[in-house]
C-alpha positions as CSV (number, residue, x, y, z in Angstrom):
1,X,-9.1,2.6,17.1
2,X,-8.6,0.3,14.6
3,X,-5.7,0.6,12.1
4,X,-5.6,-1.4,8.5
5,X,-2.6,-1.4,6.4
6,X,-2.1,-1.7,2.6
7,X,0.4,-2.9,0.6
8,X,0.4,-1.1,-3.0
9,X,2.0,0.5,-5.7
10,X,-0.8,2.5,-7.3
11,X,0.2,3.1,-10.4
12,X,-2.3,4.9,-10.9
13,X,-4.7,4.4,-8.5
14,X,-8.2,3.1,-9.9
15,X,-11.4,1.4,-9.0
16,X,-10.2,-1.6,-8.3
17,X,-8.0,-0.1,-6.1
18,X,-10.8,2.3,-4.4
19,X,-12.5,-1.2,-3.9
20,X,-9.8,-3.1,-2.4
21,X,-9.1,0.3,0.2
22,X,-13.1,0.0,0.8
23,X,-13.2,-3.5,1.1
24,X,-10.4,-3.4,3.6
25,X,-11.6,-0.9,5.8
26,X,-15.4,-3.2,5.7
27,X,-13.7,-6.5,6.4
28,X,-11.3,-5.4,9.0
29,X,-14.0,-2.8,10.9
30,X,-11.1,-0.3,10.4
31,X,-11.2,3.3,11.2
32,X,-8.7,4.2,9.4
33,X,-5.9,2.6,6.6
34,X,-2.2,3.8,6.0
35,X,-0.9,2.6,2.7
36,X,2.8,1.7,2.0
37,X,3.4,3.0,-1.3
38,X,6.6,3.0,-3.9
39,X,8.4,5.8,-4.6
40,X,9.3,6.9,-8.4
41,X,10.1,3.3,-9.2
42,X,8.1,-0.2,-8.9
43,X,9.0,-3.9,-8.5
44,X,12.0,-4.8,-10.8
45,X,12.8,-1.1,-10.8
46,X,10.2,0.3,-13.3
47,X,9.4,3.9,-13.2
48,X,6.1,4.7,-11.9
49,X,3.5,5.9,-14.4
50,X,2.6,8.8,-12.3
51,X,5.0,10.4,-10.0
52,X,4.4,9.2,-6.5
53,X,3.0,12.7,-4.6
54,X,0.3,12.5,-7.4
55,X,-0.1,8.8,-6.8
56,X,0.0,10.0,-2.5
57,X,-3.1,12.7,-3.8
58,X,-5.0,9.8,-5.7
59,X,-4.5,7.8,-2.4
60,X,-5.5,10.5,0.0
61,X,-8.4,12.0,-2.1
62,X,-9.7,8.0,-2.1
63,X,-9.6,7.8,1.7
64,X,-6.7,6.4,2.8
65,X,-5.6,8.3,5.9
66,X,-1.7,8.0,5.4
67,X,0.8,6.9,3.3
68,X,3.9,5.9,3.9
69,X,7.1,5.4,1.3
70,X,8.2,1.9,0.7
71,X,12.4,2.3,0.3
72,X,13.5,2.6,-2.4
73,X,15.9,-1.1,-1.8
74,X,12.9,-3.3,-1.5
75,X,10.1,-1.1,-3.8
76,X,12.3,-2.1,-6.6
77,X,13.3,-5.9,-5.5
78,X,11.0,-9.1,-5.8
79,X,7.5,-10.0,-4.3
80,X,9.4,-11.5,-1.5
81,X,11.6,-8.3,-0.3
82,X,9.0,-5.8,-1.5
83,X,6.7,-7.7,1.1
84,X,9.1,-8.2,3.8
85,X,9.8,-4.4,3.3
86,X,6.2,-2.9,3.2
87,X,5.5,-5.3,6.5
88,X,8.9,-4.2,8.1
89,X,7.7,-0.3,7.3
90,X,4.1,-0.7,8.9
91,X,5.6,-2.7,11.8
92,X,7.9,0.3,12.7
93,X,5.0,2.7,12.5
94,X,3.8,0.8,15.1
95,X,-0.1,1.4,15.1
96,X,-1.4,-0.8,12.3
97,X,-3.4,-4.0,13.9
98,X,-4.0,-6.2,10.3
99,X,-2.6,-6.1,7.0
100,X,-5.0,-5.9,3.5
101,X,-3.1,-7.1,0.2
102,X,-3.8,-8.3,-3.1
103,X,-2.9,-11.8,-4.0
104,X,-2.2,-13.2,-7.8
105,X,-2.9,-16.3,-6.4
106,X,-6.3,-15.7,-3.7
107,X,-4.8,-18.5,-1.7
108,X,-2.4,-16.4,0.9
């Protein structure tokens, strides 16, 4: 079984965000994605538009399989840590074989 994870903050999740969990699980061949998510507050520490077990819902009602919270110390820090902690969180889960992410720049 294949496992893909996502990196995101889905605030709120959309259709860009139903085609980047769609896309991911096409590339990949995945059969099934788990999604680190932010709690109640985002990067630089603003508060989520949508509390995050709506957010979870939106997520699971999409098709992602699982989601997982992103602590709260790096869900609220730069890119840098926020990546280093959403990698860091799917590592210790310990099933996911590739990682799916947006990029501002499309060159990572």
């Amino acid at each position: 079984m294949r496992i893909v994870g996502l990196i995101t903050e889905y605030n709120p999740f959309h259709n860009g965000h139903l085609h980047h969990l769609q896309e991911s699980l096409r590339v990949t061949g995945a059969d099934a994605g788990v999604a680190v998510m932010s709690g109640h507050f985002l990067q630089r520490g603003e508060p989520a538009l949508v509390d995050k077990w709506v957010r979870t819902k939106m997520a699971l009602d999409a098709g992602v399989d699982l989601v997982l919270e992103l602590p709260f110390p790096f869900a609220c820090n730069s890119a840098p840590y926020f990546a280093m902690g959403a990698v860091q969180t799917l590592n210790a889960f310990g099933v996911v074989d590739t990682l799916c992410f947006g990029s501002e720049s499309g060159e990572v």
